[in-house]
C-alpha positions as CSV (number, residue, x, y, z in Angstrom):
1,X,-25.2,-26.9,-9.7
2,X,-22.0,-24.9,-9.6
3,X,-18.6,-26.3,-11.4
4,X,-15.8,-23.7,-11.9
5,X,-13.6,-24.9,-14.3
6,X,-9.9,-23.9,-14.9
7,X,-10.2,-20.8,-12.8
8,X,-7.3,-18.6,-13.0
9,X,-7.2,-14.5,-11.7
10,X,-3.9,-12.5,-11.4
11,X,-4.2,-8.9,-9.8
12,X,-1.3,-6.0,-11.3
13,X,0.5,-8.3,-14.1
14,X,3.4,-7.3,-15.1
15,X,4.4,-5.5,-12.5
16,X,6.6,-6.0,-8.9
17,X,3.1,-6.4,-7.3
18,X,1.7,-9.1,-9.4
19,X,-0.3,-11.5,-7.1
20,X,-1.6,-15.0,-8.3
21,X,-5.1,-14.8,-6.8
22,X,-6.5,-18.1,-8.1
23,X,-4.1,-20.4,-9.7
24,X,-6.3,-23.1,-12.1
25,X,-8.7,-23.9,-9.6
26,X,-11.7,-26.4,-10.1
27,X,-14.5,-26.8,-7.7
28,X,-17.6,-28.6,-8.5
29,X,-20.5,-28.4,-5.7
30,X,-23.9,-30.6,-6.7
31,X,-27.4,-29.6,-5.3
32,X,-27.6,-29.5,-1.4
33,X,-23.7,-29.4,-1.0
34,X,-22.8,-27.6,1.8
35,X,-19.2,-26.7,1.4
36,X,-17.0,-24.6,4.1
37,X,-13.5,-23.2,3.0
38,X,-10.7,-22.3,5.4
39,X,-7.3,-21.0,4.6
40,X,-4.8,-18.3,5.8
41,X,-5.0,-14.6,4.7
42,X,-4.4,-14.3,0.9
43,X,-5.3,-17.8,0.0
44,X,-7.4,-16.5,-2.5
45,X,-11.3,-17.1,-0.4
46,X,-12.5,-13.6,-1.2
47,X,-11.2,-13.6,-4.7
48,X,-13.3,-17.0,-5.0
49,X,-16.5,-15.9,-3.4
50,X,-16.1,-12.9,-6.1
51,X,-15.5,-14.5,-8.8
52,X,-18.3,-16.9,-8.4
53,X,-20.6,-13.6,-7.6
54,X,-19.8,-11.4,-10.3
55,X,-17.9,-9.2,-8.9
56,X,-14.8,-9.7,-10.8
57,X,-14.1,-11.5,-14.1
58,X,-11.6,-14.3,-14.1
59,X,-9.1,-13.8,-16.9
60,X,-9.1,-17.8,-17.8
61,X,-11.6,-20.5,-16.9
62,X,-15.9,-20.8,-16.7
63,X,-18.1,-20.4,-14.2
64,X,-21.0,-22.7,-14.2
65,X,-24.3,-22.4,-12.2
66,X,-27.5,-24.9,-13.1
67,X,-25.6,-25.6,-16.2
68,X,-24.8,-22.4,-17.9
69,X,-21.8,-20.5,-18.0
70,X,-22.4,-17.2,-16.4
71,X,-18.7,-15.8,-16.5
72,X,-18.6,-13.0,-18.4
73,X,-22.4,-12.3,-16.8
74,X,-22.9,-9.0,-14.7
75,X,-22.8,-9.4,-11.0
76,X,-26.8,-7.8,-10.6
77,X,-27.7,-10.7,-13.5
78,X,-26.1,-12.9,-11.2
79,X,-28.0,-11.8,-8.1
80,X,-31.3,-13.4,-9.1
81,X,-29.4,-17.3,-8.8
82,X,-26.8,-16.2,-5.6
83,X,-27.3,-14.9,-2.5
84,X,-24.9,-14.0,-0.4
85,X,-24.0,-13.0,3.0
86,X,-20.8,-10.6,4.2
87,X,-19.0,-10.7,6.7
88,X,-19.4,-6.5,8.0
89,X,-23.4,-6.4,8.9
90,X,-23.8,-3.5,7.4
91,X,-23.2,-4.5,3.6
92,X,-26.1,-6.7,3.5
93,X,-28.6,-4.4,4.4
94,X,-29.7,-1.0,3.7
95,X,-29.5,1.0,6.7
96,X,-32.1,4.4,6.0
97,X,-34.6,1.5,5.1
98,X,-37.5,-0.5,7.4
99,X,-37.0,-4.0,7.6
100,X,-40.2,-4.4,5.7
101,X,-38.4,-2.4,2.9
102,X,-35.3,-4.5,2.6
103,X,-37.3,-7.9,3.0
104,X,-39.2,-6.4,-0.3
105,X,-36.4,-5.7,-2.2
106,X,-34.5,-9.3,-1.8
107,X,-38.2,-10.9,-2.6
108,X,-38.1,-9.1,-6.0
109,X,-34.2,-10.2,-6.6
110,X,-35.5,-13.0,-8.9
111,X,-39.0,-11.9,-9.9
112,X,-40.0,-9.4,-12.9
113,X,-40.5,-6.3,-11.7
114,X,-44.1,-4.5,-11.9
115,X,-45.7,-1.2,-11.4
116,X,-48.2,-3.1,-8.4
117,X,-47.6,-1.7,-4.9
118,X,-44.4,-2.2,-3.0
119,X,-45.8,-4.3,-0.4
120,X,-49.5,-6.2,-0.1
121,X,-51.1,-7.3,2.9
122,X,-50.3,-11.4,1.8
123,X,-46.4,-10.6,1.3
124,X,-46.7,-8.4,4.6
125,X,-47.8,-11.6,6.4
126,X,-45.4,-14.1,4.6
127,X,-42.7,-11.3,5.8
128,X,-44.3,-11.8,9.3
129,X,-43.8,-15.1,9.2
130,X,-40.4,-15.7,7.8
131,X,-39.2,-13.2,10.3
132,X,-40.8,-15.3,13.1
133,X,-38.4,-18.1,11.9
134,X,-35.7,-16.1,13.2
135,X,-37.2,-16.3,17.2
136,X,-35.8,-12.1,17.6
137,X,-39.0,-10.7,17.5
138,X,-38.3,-8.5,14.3
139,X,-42.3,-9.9,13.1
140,X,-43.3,-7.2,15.5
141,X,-40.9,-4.4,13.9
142,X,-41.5,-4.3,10.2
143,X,-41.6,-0.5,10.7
144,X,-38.0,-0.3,12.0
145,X,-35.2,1.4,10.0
146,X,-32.4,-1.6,10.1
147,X,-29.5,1.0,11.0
148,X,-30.9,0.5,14.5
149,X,-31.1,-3.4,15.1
150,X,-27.9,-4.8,16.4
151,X,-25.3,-6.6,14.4
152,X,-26.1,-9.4,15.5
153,X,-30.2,-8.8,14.1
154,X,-28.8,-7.8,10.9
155,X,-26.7,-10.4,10.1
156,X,-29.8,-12.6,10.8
157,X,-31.8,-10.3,8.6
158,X,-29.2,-10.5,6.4
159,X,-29.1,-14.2,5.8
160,X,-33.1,-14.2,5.8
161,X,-33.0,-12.0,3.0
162,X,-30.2,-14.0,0.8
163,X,-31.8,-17.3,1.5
164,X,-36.2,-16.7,1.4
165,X,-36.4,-16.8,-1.9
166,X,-34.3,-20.2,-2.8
167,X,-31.5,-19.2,-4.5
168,X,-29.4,-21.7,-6.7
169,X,-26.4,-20.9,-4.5
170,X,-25.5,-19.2,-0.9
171,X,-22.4,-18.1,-0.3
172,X,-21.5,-17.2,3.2
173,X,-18.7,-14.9,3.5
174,X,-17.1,-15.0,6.9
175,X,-20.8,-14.1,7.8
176,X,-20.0,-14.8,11.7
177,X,-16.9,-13.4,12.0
178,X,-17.5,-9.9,13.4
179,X,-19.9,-10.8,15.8
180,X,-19.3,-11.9,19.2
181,X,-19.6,-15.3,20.7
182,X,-22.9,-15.8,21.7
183,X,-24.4,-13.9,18.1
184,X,-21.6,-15.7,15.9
185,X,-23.3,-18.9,17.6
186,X,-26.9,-17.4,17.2
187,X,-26.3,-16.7,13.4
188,X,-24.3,-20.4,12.6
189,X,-27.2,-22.1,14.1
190,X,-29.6,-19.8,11.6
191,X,-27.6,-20.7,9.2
192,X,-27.8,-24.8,9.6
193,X,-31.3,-24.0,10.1
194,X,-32.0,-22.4,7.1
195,X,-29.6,-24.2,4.6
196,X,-31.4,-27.9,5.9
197,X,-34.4,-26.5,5.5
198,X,-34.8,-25.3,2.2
199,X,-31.7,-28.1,1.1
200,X,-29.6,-24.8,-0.4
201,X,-26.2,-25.7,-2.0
202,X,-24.1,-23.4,-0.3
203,X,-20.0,-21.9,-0.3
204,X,-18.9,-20.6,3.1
205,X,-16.2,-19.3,4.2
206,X,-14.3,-19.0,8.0
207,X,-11.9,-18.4,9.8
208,X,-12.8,-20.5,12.5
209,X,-11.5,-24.2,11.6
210,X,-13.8,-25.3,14.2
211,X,-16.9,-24.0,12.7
212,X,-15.4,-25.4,9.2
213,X,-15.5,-28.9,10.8
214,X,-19.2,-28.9,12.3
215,X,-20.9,-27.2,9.5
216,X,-21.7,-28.7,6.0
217,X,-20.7,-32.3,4.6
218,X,-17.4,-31.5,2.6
219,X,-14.5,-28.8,3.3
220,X,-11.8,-27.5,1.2
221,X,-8.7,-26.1,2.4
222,X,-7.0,-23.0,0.4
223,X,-3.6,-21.8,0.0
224,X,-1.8,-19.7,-2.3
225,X,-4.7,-19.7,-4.7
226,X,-4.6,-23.6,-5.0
227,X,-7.5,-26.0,-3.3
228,X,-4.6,-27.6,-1.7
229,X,-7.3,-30.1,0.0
230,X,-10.5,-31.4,0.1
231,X,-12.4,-33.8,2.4
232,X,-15.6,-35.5,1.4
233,X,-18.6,-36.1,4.1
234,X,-17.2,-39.4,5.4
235,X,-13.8,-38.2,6.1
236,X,-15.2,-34.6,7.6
237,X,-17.1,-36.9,10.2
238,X,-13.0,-38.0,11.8
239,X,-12.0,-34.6,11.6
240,X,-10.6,-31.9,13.9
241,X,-8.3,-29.4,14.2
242,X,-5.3,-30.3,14.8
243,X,-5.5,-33.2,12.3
244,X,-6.7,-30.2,9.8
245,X,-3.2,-28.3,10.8
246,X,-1.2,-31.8,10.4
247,X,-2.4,-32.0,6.8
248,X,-1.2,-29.1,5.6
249,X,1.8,-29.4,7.1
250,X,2.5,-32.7,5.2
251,X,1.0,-31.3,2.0
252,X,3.3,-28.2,2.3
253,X,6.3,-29.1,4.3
254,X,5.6,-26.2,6.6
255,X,3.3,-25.3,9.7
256,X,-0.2,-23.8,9.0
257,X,0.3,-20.0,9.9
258,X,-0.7,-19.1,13.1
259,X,-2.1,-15.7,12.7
260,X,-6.2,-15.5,13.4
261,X,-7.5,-16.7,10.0
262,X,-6.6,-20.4,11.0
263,X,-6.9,-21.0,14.2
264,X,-9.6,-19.1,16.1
């Protein structure tokens, strides 16, 4: 479903800033994997999630999604086999539109586009319904430009729109993180909702090595560009926190940084 192979991204080579992103890395997910990542600031996450998206090439190694090598494919070629979900709720929406504007657009991600109006009355009532999955009343406010839902509503818009139509893989960004409690809590049960339901194989990462633990059936751990660990579903069942903390201390001969990327 998704194998990286020999992954391997350095930022300014050659000069006194030269930062080993991803170092080699391999990570094969099969179909209905739900993977969460965790690791401390600059363990390479976000240069993962974008290599795997498109958004930047990696200068040695394949990406692989359903079987074919997509790593020198463009990022809105991508699109129509990812979805994906950022951590700002902003980014995943577009603001000046109406929810039943944005919900159109992420329907048409992996459909050929016609000249046919935007919006039927049949997609207007699977929109309806979809949106009723959520349980925040958005059914009732197709009309409604998304700049003025909360963050919390357009995260969960967010995620509806990255996940209706199926895609081959999710990839959750820190997609809780700049919420608070009670909508980070709204949005992660959405989310283990929504990736049971449809059986997605999905990449997320946290910060919260909590949330790592409960959601998914495997995790990896990250650091300095390496996958330094990984834990399969039978071992993630044992886990918790501070046995997370204890393992990278023995695989690294030093404490876990303490700063809020681990251990909130």
């Amino acid at each position: 479903m998704l194998h990286l192979n020999q992954i391997h991204k350095v930022f300014n080579e050659g000069t006194p800033d030269e930062k080993i992103a991803l170092d080699n890395i391999n990570l094969k997910l099969n179909p209905g994997d739900f993977v969460t990542v965790i690791g401390s600031n600059g363990a390479g996450k976000s240069t993962l999630m974008n290599i795997i998206s498109g958004v930047i090439l990696p200068d040695t190694g394949s990406v692989n999604i359903n079987d074919k090598e997509v790593s020198r494919v463009s990022e809105y070629k991508r699109s129509r086999l990812i979805g994906r979900v950022f951590q700002d709720p902003m980014a995943g929406t577009a603001p000046s539109m109406t929810i039943e504007e944005n919900l159109a657009m992420a329907y048409s991600r992996n459909k050929t586009r016609t000249l046919k109006r935007g919006v039927s009355k049949k997609r207007k009532e699977h929109f309806k319904d979809v949106l009723e999955t959520l349980h925040l009343g958005l059914e009732n406010r197709l009309n409604a430009k998304v700049g003025l839902l909360s963050g919390g509503e357009r995260q969960a818009l967010s995620l509806l729109m990255a996940t209706f139509t199926e895609p081959a893989i999710l990839l959750l960004d820190e997609h809780t993180a700049a919420l608070d409690p009670s909508r980070a809590e709204l949005i992660t049960n959405l989310t283990r909702e929504i990736v049971d339901q449809y059986h997605l194989t999905t990449l997320m990462v946290t910060h919260n090595m909590q949330q790592a633990i409960d959601l998914g059936n495997k995790l990896i751990m990250m650091d300095k560009g390496q996958i330094i660990l990984e834990v399969n579903e039978e071992e993630k069942k044992n886990l918790t926190v501070p046995g997370l903390l204890n393992e990278f201390q023995r695989i690294r001969g030093s404490q876990m940084s303490s700063d809020r990327a681990l251990l909130s």
